[in-house]
PLY file of the C-alpha trace (Angstrom):
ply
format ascii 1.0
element vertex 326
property float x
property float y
property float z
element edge 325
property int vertex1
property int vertex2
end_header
37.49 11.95 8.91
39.03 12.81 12.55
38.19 10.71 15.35
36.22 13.00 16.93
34.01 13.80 13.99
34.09 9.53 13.52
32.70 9.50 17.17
30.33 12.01 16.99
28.88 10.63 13.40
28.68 7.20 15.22
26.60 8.52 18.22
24.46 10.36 16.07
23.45 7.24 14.43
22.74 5.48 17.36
20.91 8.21 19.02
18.53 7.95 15.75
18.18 5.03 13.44
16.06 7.10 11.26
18.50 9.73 10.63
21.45 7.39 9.90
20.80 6.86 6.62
21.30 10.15 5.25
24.84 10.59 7.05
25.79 7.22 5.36
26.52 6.66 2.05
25.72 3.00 2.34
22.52 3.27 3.93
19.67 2.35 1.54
16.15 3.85 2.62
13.46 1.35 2.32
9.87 2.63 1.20
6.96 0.81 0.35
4.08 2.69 -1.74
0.68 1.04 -1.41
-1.70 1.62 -3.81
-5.52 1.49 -3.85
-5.72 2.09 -7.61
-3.42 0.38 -10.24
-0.84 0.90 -12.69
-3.39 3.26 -14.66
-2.71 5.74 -11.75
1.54 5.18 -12.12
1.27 9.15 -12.73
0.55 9.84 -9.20
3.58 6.95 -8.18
5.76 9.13 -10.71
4.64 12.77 -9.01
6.04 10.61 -5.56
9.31 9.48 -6.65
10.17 12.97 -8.51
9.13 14.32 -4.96
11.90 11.62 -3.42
14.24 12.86 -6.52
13.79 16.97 -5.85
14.78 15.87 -1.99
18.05 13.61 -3.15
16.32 10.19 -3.23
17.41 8.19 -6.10
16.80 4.71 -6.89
19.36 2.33 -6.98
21.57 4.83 -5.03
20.11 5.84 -1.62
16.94 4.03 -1.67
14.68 1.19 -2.47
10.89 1.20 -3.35
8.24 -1.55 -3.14
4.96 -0.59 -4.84
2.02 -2.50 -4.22
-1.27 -2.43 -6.49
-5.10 -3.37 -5.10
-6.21 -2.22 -8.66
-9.46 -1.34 -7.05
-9.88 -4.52 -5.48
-9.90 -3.68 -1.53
-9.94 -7.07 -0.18
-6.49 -7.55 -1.50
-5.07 -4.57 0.24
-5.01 -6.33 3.67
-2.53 -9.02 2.20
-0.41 -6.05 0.02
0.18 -4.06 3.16
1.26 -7.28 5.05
3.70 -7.50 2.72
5.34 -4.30 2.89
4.95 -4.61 6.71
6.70 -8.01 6.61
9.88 -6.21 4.52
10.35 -3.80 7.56
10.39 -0.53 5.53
11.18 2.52 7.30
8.34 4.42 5.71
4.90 3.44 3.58
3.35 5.93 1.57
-0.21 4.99 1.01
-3.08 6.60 -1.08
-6.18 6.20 0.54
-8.46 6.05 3.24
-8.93 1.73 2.73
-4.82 1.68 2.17
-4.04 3.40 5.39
-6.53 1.04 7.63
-4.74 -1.94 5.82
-1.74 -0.47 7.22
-3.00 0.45 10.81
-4.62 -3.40 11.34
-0.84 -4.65 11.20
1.99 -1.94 12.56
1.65 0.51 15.06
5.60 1.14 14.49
6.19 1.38 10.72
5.86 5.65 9.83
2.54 5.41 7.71
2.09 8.91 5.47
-1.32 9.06 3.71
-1.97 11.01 0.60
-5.99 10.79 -0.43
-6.91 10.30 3.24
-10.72 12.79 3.83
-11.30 12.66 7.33
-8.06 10.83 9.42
-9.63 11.79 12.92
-12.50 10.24 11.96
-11.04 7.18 10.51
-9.09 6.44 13.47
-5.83 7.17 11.56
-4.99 10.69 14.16
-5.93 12.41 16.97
-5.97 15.55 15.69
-4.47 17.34 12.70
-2.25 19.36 14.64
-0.89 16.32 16.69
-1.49 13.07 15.03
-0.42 11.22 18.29
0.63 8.41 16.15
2.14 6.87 13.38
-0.16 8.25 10.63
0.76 11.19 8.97
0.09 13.24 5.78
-2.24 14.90 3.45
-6.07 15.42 2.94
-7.52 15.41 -0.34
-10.35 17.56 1.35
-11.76 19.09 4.28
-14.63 16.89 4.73
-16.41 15.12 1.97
-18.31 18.44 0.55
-16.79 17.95 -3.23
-19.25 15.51 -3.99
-21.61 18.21 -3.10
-19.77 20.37 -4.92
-19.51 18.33 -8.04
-23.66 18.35 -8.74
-23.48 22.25 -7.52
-21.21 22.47 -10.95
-23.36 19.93 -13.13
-26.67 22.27 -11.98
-25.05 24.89 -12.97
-23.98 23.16 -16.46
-26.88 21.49 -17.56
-29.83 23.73 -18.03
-32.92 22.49 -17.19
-31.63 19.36 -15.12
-33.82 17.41 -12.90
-32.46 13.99 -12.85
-28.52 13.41 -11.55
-27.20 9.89 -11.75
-24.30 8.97 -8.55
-21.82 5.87 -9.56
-20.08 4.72 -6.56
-18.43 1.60 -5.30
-19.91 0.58 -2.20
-16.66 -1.59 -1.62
-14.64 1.58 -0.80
-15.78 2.67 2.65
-15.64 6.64 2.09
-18.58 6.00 -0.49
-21.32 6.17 2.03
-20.31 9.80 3.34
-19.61 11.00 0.05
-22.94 9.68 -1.36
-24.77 11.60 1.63
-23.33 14.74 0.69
-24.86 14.30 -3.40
-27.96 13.68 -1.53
-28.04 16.38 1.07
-27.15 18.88 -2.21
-29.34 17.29 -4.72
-31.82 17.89 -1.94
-31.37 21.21 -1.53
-30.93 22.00 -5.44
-34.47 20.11 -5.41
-32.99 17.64 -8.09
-33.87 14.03 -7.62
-30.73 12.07 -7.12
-30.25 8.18 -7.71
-27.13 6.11 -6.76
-25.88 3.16 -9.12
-23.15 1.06 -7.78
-20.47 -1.08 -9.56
-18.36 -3.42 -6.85
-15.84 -4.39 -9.74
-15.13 -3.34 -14.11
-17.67 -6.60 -14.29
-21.00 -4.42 -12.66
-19.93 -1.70 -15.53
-22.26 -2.64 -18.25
-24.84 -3.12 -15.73
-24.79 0.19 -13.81
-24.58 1.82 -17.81
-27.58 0.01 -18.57
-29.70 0.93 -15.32
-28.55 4.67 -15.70
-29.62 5.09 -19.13
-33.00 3.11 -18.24
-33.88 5.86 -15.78
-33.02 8.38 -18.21
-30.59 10.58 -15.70
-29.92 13.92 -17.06
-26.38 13.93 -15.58
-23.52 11.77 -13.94
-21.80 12.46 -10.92
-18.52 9.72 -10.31
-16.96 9.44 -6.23
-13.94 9.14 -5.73
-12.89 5.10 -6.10
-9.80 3.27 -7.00
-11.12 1.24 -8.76
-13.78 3.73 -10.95
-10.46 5.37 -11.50
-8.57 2.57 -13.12
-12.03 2.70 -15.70
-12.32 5.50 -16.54
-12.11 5.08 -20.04
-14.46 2.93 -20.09
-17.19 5.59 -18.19
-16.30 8.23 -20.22
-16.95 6.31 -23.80
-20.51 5.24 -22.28
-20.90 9.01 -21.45
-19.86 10.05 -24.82
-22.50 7.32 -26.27
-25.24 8.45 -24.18
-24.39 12.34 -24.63
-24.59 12.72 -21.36
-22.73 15.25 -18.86
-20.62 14.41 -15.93
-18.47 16.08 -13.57
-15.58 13.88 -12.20
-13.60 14.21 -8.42
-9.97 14.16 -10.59
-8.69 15.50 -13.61
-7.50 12.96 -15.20
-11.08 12.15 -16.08
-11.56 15.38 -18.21
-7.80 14.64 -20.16
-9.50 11.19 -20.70
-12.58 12.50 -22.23
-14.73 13.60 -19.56
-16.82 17.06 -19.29
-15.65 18.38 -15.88
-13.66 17.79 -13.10
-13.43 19.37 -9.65
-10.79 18.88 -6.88
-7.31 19.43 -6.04
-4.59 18.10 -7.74
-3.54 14.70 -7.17
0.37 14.49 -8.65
0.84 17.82 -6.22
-0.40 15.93 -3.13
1.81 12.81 -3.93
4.58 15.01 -4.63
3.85 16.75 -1.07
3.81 13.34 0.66
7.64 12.63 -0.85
8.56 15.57 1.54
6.86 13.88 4.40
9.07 10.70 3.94
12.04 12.77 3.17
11.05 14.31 6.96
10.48 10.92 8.64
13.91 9.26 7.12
16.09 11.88 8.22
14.54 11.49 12.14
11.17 13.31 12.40
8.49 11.56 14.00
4.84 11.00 12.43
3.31 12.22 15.82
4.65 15.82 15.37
4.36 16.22 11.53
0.83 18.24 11.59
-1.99 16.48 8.90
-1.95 19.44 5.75
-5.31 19.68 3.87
-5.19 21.19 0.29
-6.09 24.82 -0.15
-6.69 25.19 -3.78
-9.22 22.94 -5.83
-8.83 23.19 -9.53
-11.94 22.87 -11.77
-11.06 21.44 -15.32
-13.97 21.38 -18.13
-13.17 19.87 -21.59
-15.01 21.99 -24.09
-14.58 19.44 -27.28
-16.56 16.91 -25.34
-19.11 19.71 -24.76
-19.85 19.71 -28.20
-19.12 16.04 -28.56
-22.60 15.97 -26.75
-24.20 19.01 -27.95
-23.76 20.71 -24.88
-23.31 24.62 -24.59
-21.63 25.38 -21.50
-22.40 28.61 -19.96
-19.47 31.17 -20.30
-19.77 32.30 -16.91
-18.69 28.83 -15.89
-16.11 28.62 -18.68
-14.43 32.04 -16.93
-14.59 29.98 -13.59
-12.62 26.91 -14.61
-8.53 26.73 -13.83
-8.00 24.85 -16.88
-9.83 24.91 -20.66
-9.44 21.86 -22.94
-10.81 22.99 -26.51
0 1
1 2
2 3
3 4
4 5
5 6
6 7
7 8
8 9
9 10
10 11
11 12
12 13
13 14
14 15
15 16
16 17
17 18
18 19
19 20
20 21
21 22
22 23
23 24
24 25
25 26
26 27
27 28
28 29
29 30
30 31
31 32
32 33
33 34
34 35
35 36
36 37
37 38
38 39
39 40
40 41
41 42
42 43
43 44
44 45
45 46
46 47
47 48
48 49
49 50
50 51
51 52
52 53
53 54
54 55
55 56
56 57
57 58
58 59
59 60
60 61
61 62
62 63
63 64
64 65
65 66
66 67
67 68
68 69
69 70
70 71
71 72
72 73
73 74
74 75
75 76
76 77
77 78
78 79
79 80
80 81
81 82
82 83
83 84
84 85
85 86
86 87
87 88
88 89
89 90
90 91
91 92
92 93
93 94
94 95
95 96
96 97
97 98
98 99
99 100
100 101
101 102
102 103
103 104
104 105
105 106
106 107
107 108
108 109
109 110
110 111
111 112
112 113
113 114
114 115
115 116
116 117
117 118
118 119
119 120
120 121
121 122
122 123
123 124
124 125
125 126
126 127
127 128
128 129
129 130
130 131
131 132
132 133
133 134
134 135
135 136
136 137
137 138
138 139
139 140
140 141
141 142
142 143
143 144
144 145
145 146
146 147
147 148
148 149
149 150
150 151
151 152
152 153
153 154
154 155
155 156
156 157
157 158
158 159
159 160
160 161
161 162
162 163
163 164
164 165
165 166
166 167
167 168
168 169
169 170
170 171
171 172
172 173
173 174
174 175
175 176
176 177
177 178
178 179
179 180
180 181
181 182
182 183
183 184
184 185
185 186
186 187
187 188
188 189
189 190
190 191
191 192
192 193
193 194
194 195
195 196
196 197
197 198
198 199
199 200
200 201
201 202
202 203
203 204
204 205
205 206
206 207
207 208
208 209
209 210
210 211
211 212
212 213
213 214
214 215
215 216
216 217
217 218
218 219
219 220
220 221
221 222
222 223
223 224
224 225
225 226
226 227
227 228
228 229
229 230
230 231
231 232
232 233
233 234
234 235
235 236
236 237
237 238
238 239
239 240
240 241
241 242
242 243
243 244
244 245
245 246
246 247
247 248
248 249
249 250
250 251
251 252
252 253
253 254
254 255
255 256
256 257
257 258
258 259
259 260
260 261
261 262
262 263
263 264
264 265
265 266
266 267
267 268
268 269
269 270
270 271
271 272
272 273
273 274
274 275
275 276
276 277
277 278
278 279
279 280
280 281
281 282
282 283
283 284
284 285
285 286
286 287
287 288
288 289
289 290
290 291
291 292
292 293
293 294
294 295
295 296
296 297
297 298
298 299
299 300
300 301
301 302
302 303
303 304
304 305
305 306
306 307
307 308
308 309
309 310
310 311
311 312
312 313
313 314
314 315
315 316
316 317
317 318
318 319
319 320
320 321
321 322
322 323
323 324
324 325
């Protein structure tokens, strides 16, 4: 290198810390990736670091990852992201609306990019979508909270006949109350009778099962949860028993056995964040990285599990769906 490239390269550094690391070969990018779920989601972690990979991250080379796991248990996220905080990373990736407050109750420095975030003006997490005006950035998983809405639209419109819709939620997980308004402003409207059954922790499973099959619901409808997530197997085979229908927010619910799903794909968004980091490492600031909400929603119906529980689903829904399982 000539001296006045070597001078130049070392100004350039100075002038941004952030951008440093990809003109040195020695500089190792640190990244922390806080999850709400747990290793049962380490699909989504995977979609991130092939993101990282696709924009010349790799692991042991240019940069270090710390993953952190609530597995559904929010109360430990406060400690998890005071970890990652504590390890000075240059960027944490986070995956939900309880993992990015976490974050924003102990750095107002540390680049924080979001991935399952709803509603980040409303959370506190941005000032706009346009202009964050901080240091939260990153993706939506919807515009508002209207898929829960949608998600008893779609069992309506499955189930023939259906007048009772069962709601399992985790009143832990703060986003549970707005979703759970929108089932009941739709069930309203759909003039189904709606009733919400909520399991804190896997132990309030068998419990919520029991009430739900007590009231004889006609239908399930799951929210969005870490931790409902991470047992999922365990709701679907209590579906399957009961031969009952359910539509899910993610699709990993239908590949596990579930009826129907309905919302936008989860590995794409985590994959999407990577590009965010990749932005913020090499000098971009949070604060003028606009907030992206998804534009395509995929719905997924699993017709073996149709006929697991001797349901017929209507063909004019079947011609709807993105993706078949038979």
């Amino acid at each position: 290198m000539k001296r006045r490239e070597f001078i130049v390269f070392l100004g350039g550094a100075v002038a941004s810390p952030h951008a440093a690391w990809a003109q040195q070969s020695t500089r190792v990018a640190r990244v922390g990736f806080l999850s709400q779920a747990g290793p049962q989601a380490k699909h989504f972690f995977d979609a991130f670091r092939d993101g990282l990979r696709a924009a010349g991250y790799f692991e042991g080379q240019n940069i270090l990852i710390e993953t952190r796991y609530a597995e559904g248990a929010y109360e430990r996220l406060s400690g998890l992201a005071a970890e990652l905080v504590s390890l000075n990373m240059d960027v944490i990736a986070v995956d939900g609306p309880a993992a990015a407050k976490a974050c924003k109750d102990l750095t107002a420095t540390i680049p924080v990019v979001f991935t399952l975030e709803v509603d980040p003006v409303a959370d506190g997490l941005a000032l706009s979508l346009a202009h964050p005006g901080g240091n939260f950035t990153g993706l939506t998983m919807a515009v508002g909270y209207g898929l829960a809405g949608k998600q008893v639209e779609l069992l309506r419109d499955m189930v023939g006949g259906l007048s009772r819709v069962a709601v399992l939620s985790n009143p832990s997980n703060p986003p549970s109350v707005l979703y759970l308004r929108e089932t009941e402003r739709t069930a309203a409207a759909l003039g189904l009778e709606l009733r919400a059954f909520e399991a804190r922790g896997p132990s309030d499973l068998p419990s919520a099962f029991t009430a739900i099959a007590d009231w004889r619901a006609g239908g399930l409808v799951t929210l969005a949860d870490g931790m409902l997530f991470n047992q999922r197997e365990r709701v679907v085979e209590f579906m399957l028993k009961s031969k009952l229908p359910g539509v899910y927010p993610e699709a990993e619910w239908v590949e596990s056995g579930g009826l129907a799903s309905y919302g936008p794909s989860l590995p794409d968004l985590f994959r999407r964040a990577a590009s965010y980091v990749d932005k913020i490492l090499k000098g971009a600031k949070p604060t003028d990285l606009p907030i992206e909400q998804p534009t395509k929603f995929e719905f997924v119906v699993n017709l073996k599990t149709a006929k697991a529980i001797g349901l017929v689903m209507p063909f004019s829904l079947i011609g709807r769906a993105d993706e078949v399982i038979e």
